[in-house]
Backbone as ProteinMPNN parsed JSONL, in Angstrom:
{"seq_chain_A": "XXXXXXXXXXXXXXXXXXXXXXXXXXXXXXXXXXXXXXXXXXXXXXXXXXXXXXXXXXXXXXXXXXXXXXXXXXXXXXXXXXXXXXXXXXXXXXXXXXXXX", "coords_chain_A": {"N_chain_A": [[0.854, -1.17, 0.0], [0.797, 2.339, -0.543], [1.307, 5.654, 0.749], [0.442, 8.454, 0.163], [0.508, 12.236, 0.568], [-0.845, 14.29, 3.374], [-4.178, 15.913, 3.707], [-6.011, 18.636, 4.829], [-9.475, 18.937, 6.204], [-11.95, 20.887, 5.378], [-13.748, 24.127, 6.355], [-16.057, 23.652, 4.832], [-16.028, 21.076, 4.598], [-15.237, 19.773, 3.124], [-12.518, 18.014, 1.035], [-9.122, 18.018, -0.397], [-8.303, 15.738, -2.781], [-5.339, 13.96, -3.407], [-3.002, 15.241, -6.18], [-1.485, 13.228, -7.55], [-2.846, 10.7, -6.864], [-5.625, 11.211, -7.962], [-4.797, 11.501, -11.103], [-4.125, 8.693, -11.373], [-6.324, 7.385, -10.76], [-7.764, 8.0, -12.375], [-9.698, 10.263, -11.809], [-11.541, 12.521, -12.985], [-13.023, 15.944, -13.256], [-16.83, 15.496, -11.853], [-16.867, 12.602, -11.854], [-17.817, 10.195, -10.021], [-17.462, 8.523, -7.035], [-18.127, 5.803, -4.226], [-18.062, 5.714, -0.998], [-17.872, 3.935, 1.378], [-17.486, 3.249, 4.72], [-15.421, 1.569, 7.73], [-14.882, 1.332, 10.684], [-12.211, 3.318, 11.626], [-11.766, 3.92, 9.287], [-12.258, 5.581, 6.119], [-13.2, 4.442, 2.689], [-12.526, 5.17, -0.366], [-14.006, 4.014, -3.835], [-13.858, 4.004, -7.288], [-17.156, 4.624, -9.161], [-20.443, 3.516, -8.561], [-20.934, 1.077, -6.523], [-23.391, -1.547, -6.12], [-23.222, -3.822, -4.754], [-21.975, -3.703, -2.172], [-21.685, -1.826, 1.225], [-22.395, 0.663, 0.935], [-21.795, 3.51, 2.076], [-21.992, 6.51, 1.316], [-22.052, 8.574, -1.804], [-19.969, 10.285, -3.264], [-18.891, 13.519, -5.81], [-16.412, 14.26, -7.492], [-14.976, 17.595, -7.135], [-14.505, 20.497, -9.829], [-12.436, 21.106, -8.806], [-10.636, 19.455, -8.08], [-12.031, 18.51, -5.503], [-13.43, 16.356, -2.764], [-16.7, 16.341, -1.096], [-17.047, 15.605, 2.329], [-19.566, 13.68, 3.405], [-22.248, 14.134, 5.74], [-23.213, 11.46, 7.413], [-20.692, 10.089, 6.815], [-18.936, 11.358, 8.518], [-19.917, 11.548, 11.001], [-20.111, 8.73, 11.638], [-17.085, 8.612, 11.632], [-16.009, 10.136, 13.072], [-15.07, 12.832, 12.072], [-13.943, 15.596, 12.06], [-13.657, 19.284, 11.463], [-10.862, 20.92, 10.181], [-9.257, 18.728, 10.796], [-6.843, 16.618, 9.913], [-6.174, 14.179, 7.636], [-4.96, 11.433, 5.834], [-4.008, 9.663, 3.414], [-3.956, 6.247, 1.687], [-3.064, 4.357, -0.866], [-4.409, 1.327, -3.098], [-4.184, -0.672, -5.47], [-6.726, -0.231, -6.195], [-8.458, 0.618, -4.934], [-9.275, 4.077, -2.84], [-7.769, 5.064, 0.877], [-8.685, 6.418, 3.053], [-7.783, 8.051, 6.575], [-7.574, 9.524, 9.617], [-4.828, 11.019, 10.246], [-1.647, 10.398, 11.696], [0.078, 11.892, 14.586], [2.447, 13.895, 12.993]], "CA_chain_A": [[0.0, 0.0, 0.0], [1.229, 3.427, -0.997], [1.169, 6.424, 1.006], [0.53, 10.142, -0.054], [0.18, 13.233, 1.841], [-2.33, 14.637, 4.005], [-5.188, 16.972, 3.601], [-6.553, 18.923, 5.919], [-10.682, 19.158, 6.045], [-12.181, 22.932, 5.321], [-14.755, 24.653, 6.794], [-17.191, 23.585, 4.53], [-16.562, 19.451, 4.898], [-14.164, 18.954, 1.484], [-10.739, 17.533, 1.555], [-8.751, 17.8, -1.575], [-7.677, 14.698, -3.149], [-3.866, 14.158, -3.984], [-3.272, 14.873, -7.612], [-1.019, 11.654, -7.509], [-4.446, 9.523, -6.253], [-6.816, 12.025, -9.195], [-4.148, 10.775, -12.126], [-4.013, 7.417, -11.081], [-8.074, 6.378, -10.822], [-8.811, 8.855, -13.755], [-10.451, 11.142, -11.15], [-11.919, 14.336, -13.649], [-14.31, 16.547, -12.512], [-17.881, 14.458, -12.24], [-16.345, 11.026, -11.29], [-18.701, 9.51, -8.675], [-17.451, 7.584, -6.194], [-18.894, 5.192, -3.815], [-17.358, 5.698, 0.197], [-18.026, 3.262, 2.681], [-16.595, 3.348, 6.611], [-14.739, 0.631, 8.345], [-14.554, 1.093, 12.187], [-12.426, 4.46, 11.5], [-11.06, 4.231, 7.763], [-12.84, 5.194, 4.847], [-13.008, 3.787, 1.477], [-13.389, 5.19, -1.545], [-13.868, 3.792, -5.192], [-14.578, 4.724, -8.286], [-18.34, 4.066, -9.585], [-21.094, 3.259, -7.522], [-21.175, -0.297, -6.256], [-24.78, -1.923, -5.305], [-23.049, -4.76, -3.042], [-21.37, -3.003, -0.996], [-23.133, -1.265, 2.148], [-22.07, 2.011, 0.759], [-22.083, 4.923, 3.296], [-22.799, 7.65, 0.388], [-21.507, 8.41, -3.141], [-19.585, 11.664, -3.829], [-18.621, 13.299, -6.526], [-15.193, 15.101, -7.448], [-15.183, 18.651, -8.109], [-13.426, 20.546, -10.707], [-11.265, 21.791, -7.677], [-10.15, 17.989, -7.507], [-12.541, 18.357, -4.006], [-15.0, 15.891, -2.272], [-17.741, 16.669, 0.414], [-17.571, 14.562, 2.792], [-21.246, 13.372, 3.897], [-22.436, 14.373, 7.415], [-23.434, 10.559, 8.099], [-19.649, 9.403, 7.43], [-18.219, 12.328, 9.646], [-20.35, 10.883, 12.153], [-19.579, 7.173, 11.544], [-16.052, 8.083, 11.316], [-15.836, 11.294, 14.128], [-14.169, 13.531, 11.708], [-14.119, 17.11, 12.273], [-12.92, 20.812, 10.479], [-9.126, 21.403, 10.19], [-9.053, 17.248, 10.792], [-5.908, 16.161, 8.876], [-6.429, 13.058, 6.847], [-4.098, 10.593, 4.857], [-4.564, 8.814, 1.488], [-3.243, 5.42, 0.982], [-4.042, 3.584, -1.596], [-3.787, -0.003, -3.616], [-4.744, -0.614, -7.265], [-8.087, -0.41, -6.698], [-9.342, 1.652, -3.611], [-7.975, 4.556, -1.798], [-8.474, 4.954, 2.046], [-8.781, 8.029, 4.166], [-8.113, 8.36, 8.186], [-6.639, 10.502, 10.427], [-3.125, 10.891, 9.873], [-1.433, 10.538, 13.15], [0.92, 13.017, 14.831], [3.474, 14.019, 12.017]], "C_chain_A": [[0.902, 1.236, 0.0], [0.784, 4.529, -0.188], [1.211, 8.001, 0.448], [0.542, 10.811, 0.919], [-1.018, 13.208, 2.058], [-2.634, 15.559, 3.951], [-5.906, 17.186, 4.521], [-8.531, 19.508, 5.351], [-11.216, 20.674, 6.01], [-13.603, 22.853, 6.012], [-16.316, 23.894, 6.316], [-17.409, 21.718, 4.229], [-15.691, 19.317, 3.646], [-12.812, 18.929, 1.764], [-10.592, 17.361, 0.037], [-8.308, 16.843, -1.696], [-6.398, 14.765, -3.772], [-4.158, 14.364, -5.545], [-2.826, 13.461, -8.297], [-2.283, 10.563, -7.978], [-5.269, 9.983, -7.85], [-6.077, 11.388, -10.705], [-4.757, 9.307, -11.99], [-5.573, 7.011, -11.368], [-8.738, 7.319, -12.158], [-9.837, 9.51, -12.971], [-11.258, 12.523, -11.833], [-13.151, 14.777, -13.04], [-15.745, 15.519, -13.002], [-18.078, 13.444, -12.007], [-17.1, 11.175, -10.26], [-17.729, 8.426, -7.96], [-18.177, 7.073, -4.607], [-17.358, 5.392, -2.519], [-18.151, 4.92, 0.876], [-16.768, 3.549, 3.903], [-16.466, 2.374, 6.796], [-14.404, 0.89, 9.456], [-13.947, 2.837, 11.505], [-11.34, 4.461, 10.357], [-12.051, 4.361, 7.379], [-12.51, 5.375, 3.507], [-13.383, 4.041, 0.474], [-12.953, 4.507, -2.672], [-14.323, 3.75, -6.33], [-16.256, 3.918, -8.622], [-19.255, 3.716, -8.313], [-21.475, 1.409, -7.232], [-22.33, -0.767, -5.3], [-24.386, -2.747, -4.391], [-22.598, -4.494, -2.191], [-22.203, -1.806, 0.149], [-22.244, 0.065, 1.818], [-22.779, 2.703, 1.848], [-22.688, 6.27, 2.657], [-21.659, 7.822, -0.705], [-21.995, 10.246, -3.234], [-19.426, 12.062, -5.243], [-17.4, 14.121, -6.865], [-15.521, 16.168, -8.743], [-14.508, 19.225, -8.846], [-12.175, 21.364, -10.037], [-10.041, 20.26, -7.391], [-11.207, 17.823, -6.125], [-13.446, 17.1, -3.718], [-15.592, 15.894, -1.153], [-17.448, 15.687, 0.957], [-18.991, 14.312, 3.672], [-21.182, 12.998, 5.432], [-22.22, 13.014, 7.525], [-21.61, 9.948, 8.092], [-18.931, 10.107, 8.362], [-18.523, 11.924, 10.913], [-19.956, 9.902, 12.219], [-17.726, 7.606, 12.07], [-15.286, 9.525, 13.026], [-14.631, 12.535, 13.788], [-14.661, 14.813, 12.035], [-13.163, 18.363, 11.723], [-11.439, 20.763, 11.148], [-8.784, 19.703, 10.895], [-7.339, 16.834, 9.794], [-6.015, 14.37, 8.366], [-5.112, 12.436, 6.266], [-4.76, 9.682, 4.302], [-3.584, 7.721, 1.502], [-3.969, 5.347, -0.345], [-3.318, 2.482, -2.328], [-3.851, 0.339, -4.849], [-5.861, 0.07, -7.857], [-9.188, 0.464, -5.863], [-8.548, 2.728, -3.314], [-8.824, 4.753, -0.299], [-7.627, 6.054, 2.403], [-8.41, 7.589, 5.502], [-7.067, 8.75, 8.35], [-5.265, 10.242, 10.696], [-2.904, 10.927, 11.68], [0.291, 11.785, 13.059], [2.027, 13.256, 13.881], [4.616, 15.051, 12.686]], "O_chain_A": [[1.918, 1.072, 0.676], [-0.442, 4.574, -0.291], [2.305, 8.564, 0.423], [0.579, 10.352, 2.06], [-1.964, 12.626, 1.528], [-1.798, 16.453, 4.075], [-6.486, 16.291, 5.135], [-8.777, 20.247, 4.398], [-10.715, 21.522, 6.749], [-14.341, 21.882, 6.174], [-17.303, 23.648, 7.009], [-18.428, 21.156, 3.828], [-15.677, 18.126, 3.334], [-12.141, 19.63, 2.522], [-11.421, 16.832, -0.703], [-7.629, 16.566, -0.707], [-6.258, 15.587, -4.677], [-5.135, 13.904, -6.137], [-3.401, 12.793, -9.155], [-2.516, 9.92, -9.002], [-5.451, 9.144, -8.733], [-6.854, 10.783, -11.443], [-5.806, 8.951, -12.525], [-5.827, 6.262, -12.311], [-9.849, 7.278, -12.687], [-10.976, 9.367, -13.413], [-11.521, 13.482, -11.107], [-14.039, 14.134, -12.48], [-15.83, 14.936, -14.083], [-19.228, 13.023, -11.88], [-17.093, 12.208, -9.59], [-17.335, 7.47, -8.63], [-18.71, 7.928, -3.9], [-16.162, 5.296, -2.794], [-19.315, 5.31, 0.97], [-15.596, 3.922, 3.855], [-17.272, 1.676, 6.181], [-13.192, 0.681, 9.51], [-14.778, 3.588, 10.995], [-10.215, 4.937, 10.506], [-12.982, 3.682, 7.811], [-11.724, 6.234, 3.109], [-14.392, 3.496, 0.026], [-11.748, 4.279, -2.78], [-15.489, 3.355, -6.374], [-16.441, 2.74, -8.315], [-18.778, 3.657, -7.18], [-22.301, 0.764, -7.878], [-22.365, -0.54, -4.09], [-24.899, -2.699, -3.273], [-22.822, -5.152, -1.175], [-23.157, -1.1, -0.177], [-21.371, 0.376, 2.629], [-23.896, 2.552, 2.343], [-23.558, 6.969, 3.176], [-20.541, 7.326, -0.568], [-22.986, 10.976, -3.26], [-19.733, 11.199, -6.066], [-17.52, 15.098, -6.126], [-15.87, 16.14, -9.923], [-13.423, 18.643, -8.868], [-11.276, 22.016, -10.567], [-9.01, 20.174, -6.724], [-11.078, 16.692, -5.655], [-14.274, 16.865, -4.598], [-15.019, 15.441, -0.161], [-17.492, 14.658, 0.283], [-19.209, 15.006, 4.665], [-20.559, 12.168, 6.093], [-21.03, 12.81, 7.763], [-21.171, 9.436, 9.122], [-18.22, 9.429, 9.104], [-17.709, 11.894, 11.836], [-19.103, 9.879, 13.107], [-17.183, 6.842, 12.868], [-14.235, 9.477, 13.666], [-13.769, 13.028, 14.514], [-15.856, 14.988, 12.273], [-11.945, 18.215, 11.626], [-11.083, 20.607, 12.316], [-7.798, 19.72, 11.631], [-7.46, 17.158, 8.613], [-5.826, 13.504, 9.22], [-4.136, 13.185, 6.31], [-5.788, 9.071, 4.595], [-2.402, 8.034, 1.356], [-4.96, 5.927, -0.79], [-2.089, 2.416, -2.37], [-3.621, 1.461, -5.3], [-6.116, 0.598, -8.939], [-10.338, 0.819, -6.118], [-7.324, 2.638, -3.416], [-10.046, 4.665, -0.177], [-6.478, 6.439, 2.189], [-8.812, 6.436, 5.657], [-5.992, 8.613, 7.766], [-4.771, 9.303, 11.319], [-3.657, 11.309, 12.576], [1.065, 12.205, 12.199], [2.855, 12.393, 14.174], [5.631, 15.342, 12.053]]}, "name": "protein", "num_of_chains": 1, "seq": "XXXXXXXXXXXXXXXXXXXXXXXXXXXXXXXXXXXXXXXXXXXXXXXXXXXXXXXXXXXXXXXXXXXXXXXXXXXXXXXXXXXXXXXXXXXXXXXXXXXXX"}
């Protein structure tokens, strides 16, 4: 698994996505993806997937940005000026709180 940097959450709930990560999955403005939570990671990946207990389906703006949706902030107990980190594999990337840097 591959590490990027971390993004810090804004005022208004959006965390920019690496451009690294936005290359890589073919991220352009419009791209939907499908986030689910895991205890306190979450998971996004491209397209919307019906088997999966998706948490909610963003979409990336032409800032590179995506909202993140009240219910996973809750699920996940994120909060403004939060700092985040991006792994990711082939096929997913995953979010959570970066620890003390």
């Amino acid at each position: 698994m591959e590490r990027y940097t971390t993004r810090t959450i804004d005022e208004l709930w959006r965390i920019v996505l690496p451009s690294d990560i936005r290359k890589k999955f073919e991220l352009e403005p419009g791209v939907k993806l499908s986030m689910t939570v895991m205890e306190t990671i979450a998971i996004l990946h491209r397209g919307i997937d019906t088997s999966a207990p998706v948490c909610a389906v963003c979409e990336v703006s032409d800032l590179g940005t995506i909202e993140l949706p009240s219910e996973m902030r809750q699920r996940l107990a994120w909060k403004v000026k939060d700092r985040i980190a991006f792994y990711n594999t082939d096929y997913v990337i995953f979010m959570k709180l970066a620890e003390n840097e």
